[in-house]
Steps between C-alpha positions, in 0.01 A plus 500: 500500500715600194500099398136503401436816415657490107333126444213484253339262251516756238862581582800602194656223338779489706543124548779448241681864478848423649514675870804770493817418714542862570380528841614535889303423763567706876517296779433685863407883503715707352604837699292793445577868499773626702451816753441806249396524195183346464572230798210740734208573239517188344290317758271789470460478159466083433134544559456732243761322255280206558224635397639598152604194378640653179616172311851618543679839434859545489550586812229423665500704875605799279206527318263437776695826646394636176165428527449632858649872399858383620736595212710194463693651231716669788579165629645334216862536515657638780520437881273273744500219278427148704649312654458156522619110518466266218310232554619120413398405129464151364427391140394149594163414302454246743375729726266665295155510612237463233429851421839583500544237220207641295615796498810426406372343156342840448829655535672228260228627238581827552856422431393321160295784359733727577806357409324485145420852508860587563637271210238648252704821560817347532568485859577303795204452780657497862243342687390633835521332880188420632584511900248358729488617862196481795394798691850668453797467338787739337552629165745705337221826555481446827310233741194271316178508659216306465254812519676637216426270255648355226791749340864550237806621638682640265829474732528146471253443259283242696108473519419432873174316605314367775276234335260603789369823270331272288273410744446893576455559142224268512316592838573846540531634165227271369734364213520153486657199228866439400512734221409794717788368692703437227443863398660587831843317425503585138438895585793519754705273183393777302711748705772265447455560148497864529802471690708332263391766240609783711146650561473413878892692486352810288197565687690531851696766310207710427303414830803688642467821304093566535283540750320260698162460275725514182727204699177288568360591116817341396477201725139377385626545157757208597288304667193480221827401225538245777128399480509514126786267495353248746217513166797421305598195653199378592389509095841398394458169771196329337440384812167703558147302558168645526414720761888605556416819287227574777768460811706732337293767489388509817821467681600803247193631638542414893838645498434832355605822704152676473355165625709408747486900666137450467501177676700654778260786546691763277394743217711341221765781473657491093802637602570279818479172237830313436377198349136670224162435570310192487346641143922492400578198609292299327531709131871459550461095633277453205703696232794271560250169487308594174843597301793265697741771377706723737525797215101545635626523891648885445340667753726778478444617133174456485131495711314229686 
């Protein structure tokens, strides 16, 4: 599945970037919501999480809430938080399956571009942990599952993925090649990023203190910076062959909220969106690849 689904002949020039040792890897399921809470409408609403697909959020189940007229802002710091078991971790590369190790080098370039960023300003990069689960794990927002896809927790400051979205990405969402899947990791690194410089922080703030469309206004502002990085690295890598431009855009594309509500039926609803149209997604993607500088990712000071 997942193993074939990010290999190509016209593939990034991955082959000698360095893979990053900042991973985990969960063995076994990990334990899923506790009773109350979320623990009942969860299993109603994995079909519906699954078919969003939103290349990552920062926390994901919340903003699928969001996006179904649930106002997750009410759930974000009090009672009926999960409960769950951790599941067993290793670090051993040995056990890495091929994927896993690919996408690994992607997150070792990440970790070069922006550790370079950070020094041009004087600072310290702290890379991010790239955990890899299947079908379910645990996180430090709550239980990992596959049907969420690929997301940043800004509690432990982890990306979690299940190598077997790639292969979704490419059937379902009709996005296929390793930089549209590269895009994936280096989006959810890009929250990372935002994390360290106290956006991810500042925006929960706000999303506290407005209502519900001004909340989910807020959040697609953070995820198109997060797009517009992903342009940033992927400039700064100059690891880009022909064609990768094209993948880009259309998993920008794929994964926009008017598409994907269309695609599941819906009149695209503005105010529902927590993650900007497809139209967005790929200014902001392509913003960040045509200029390589961060300074052009300020979604928050100025229009897409």
């Amino acid at each position: 599945m997942g193993e074939q689904a990010h290999r190509n002949e016209d593939a990034m020039r991955l082959d000698d970037e360095q893979e990053s040792s900042n991973f985990e890897v969960q063995s076994g399921r990990g334990g899923g919501f506790g009773g109350g809470g979320l623990g009942g409408g969860l299993g109603m609403l994995l079909p519906l999480i699954g078919s969003r697909f939103g290349c990552g959020g920062i926390v994901v189940v919340l903003i699928i809430l969001a996006v179904m007229g649930v106002n997750p802002l009410s759930m974000m710091g009090g009672g009926g938080a999960p409960q769950q078991q951790s599941a067993p971790a290793s670090r051993d590369p040995g056990q890495l399956s091929d994927i896993q190790h690919w996408s690994l080098k992607v997150l070792g370039s990440t970790e070069r571009v922006w550790g370079q960023v950070f020094k041009e300003s004087g600072q310290n990069y702290q890379p991010t942990i790239l955990s890899f689960y299947s079908q379910s794990g645990t996180s430090g927002c709550g239980a990992a599952q596959s049907a969420m896809g690929p997301f940043y927790c800004p509690n432990d400051q982890k990306v979690y993925l299940d190598t077997d979205f790639f292969t979704e990405l490419q059937q379902r969402f009709g996005a296929p090649g390793d930089f549209a899947q590269a895009y994936v990791i280096a989006h959810e690194v890009g929250h990372h990023v935002q994390d360290l410089e106290g956006t991810l922080g500042q925006v929960n703030k706000q999303q506290r203190a407005v209502s519900e469309a001004q909340g989910n206004a807020l959040q697609v502002r953070v995820e198109l910076q997060a797009d517009c990085y992903a342009g940033v690295w992927a400039k700064r890598t100059g690891l880009m062959e022909a064609g990768d431009l094209e993948e880009g855009m259309k998993a920008a594309q794929a994964i926009g909220d008017d598409t994907l509500q269309k695609a599941a039926g819906r009149r695209p609803v503005p105010e529902s969106f927590t993650h900007g149209s497809s139209q967005e997604r790929m200014e902001w993607l392509r913003r960040g690849l045509d200029s390589g500088d961060p300074a052009q990712c300020d979604t928050f000071g100025r229009s897409g």
